[in-house]
N, C-alpha and C positions, 0 to 999 in steps of 0.2 A: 504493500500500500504506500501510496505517496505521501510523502510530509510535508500535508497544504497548508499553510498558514494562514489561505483568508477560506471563508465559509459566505455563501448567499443564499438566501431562502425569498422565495417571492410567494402569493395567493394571487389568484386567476378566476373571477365569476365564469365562466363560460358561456352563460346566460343561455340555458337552455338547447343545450347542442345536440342535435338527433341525427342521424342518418334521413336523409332525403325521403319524404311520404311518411313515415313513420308520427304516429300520435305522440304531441306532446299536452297533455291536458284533456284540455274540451277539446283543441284543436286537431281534428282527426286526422286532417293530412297534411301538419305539420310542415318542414321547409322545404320550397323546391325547391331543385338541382342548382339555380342558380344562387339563389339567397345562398343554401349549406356551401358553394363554391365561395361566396365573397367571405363568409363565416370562416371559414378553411383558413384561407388568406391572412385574414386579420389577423387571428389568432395565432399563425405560426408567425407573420413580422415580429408581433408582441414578443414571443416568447424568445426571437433570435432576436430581437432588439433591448431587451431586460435579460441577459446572460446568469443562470443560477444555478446552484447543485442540487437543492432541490425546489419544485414546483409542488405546490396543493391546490387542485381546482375543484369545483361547485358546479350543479348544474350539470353535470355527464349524465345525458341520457344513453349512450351507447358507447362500447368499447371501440369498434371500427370508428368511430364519429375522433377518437383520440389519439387512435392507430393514424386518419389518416391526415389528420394535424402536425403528427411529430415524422409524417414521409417526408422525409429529408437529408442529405446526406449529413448533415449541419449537428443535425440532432438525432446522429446513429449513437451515440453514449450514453443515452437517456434508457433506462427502464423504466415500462411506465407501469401504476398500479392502479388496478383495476378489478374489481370481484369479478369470479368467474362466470360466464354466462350472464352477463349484463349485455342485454340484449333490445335496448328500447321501453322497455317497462316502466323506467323510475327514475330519480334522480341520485344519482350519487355523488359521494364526494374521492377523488383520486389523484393520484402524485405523478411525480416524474423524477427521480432519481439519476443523477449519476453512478454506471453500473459499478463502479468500482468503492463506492462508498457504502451501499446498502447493505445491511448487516440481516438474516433471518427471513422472518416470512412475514410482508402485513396481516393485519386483521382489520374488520371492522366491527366497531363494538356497537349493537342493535342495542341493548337491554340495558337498565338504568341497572346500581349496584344493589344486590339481592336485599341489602337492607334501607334502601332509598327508602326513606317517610315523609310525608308532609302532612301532617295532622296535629293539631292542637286543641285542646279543647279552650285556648284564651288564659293569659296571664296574668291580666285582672280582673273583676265584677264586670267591666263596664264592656270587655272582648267577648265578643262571640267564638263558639268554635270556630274552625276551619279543616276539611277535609281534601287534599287534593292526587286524583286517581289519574296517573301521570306515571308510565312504568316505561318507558322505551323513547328513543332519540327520533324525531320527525324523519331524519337523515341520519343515517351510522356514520359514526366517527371513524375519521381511520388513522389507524398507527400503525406506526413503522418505527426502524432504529436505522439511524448512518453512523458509522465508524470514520471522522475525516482522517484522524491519526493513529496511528496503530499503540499508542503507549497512553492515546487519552480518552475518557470513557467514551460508549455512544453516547449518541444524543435521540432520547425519545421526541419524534415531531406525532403530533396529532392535527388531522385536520376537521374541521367542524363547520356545519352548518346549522346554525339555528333557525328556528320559529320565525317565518317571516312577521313583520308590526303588519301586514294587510290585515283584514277585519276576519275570524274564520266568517265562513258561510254555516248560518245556523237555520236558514230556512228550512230545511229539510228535518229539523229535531219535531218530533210529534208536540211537546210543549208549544211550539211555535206555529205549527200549524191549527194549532185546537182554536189560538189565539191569537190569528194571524193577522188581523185591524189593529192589535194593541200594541205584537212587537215589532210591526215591520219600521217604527216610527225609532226602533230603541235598536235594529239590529247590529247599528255601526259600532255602536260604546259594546253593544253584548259581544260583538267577534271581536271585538281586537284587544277587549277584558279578554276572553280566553287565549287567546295566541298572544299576549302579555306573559299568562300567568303560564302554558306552554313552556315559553323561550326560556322562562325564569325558571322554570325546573330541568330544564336541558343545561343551562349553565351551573345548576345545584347540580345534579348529577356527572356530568364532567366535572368539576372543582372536585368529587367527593373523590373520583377517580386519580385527580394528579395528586390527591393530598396524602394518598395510599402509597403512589409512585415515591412521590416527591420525600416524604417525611421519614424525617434526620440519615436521608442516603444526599451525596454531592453528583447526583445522577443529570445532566445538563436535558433539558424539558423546553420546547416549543408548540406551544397553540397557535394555529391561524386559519383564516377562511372571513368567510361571512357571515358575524355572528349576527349581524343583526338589530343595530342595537351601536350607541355612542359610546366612548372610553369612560365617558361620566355616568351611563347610567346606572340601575340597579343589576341589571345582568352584568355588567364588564366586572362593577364593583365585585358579585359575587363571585367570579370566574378569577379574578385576580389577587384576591384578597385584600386589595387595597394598601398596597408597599408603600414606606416609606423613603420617597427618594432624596436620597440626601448628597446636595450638590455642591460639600466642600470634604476636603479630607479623603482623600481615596481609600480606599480598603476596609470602608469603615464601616461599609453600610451589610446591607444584603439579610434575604428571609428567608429562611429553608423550605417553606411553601410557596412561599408567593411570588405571582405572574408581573413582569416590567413590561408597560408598552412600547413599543420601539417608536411609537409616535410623539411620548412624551419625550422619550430620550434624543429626537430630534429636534422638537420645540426647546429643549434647553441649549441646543445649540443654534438655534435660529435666531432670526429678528422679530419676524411673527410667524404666526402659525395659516397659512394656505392650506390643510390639509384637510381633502375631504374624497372619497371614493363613490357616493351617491347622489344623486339629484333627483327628486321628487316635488313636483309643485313649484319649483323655482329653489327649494330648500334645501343646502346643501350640507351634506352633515359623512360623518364617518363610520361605516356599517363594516367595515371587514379591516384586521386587526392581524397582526403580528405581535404574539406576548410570548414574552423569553422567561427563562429561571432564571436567581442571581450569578446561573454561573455565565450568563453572558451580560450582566453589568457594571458596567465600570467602577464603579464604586463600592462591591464586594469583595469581604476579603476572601472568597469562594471564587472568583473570578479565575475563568480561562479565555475566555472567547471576549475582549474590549470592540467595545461597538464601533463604528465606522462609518453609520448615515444609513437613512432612509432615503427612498427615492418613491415617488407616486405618479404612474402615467394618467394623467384624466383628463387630458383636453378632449377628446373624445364626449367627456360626459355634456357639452355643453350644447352640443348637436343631438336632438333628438330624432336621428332617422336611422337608431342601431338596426333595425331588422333589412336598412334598402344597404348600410356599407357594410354590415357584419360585424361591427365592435359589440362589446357588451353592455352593458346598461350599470356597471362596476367599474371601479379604477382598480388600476393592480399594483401593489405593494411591492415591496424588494426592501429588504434589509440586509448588510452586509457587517459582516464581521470578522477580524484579525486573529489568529493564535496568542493570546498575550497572558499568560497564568499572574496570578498575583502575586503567587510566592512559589 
């Protein structure tokens, strides 16, 4: 194995990628030959124009659809990861690998941890219970391990998609139909209270997972994708633990569980902060996330991997006619990183 001193990690929306005719949704005959051709295109500039060792994409409806992205002689070193027999059906989430780094076999992880609960019955007089029946990831998470050095540990990446904020669709629940005058007025706050409360248990459920990883092993840990969801909100906060970043004193800092965003870690090196990967309504905000262990921040004294910048492609998002040129309806992320041990 070679002794690489920089390491880059990028996420990719794919927004929806199928093989040509094939059903995406409602939509039964999905993209034609020429849309998935300018989709092709896009997609592999992207990915030869943002150079990484490893890729985590969202939105793969088909293996051939990733197969034939990465047709290239450009990107013969890539292994790509893919469940077997994904064949049009669903959306997954999958990688792409430098073959000489990847260490074992991925997984994806379907099922919330056997002892996942969300139930209280209320912690003062004035709380109501709460019961929430939430056992499995909308999209399975996937992991993997790369070896960049041979004498330094792997690095577990996991890629995630969460709960989209769209509203679910509850028309179809018999409560709703019994009383269909009363809720159709109330159904926007009822779906997207649920795919709220959803996201927020997919990100309890993965945190429950890295904190089982993570706790008191120096095992270097990456999350990214599209969680869904701002660096501020209640799901990032829960998925990260909320670190303390402390921007004097090198070596000083660092939490054995908890997730750094590489967005914050750029905005301390910025002037201001430009960074957004979504555009909805004019509104531009941050839905997809690269979160590192302390052993890739600078400021722990666990530190191996010192950061080295972010980079964010989104001009794209500002044009809304992704389906006529084939971009995604995401910005893609790249975070890169140096070999630099603390001690």
């Amino acid at each position: 194995m070679a002794r690489r001193t920089q390491f880059t990690i990028a996420t990719f929306n794919l927004y929806n990628i199928n093989r040509p005719g094939l059903r995406i949704y409602s939509d039964l005959d999905g993209w034609d030959k020429g849309a998935y051709e300018r989709k092709l295109e896009w997609s592999r500039r992207t990915i030869l124009n943002n150079e990484a060792d490893v890729w985590g994409f969202q939105e793969l409806w088909h293996t051939g659809a990733l197969e034939d992205i990465f047709d290239h002689k450009k990107l013969d070193d890539y292994q790509l990861l893919v469940p077997e027999d994904h064949r049009g059906q669903r959306i997954v989430c999958a990688g792409a690998v430098r073959k000489d780094i990847l260490v074992g076999e991925p997984q994806w992880i379907d099922a919330f941890p056997e002892k996942f609960i969300l139930e209280s019955g209320g912690d003062d007089a004035q709380t109501s219970g709460i019961s929430v029946n939430v056992n499995r990831f909308s999209r399975p998470v996937l992991h993997f391990q790369v070896q960049v050095r041979s004498q330094s540990s792997p690095i577990s990446i996991y890629v995630a998609h969460f709960k989209s904020k769209a509203p679910t669709k509850v028309y179809r629940e018999g409560w709703y139909r019994d009383e269909d005058e009363y809720y159709r007025q109330h159904s926007e706050a009822l779906g997207s209270a649920i795919s709220t409360i959803r996201r927020t248990a997919e990100a309890t459920a993965l945190r429950m997972i890295l904190t089982e990883r993570m706790k008191n092993t120096h095992e270097p840990v990456v999350v990214l994708g599209d969680l869904n969801d701002g660096e501020s909100s209640n799901t990032l906060n829960i998925l990260t633990g909320q670190p303390n970043y402390i921007l004097s004193g090198l070596q000083q800092g660092g939490s054995d569980v908890d997730l750094y965003a590489v967005s914050r870690l750029q905005q301390y090196r910025s002037d201001r902060n430009v960074y957004y990967t979504h555009i909805y309504q004019n509104f531009r905000e941050s839905l997809d996330h690269i979160l590192v262990s302390q052993e890739f921040y600078d400021n722990s004294r666990q530190r191996l991997w010192a950061f080295k910048g972010m980079d964010v492609s989104n001009d794209h998002l500002n044009w809304d006619n992704h389906k006529e040129d084939g971009s995604s309806d995401h910005g893609i992320i790249r975070a890169q990183f140096e070999y630099r041990p603390a001690k």
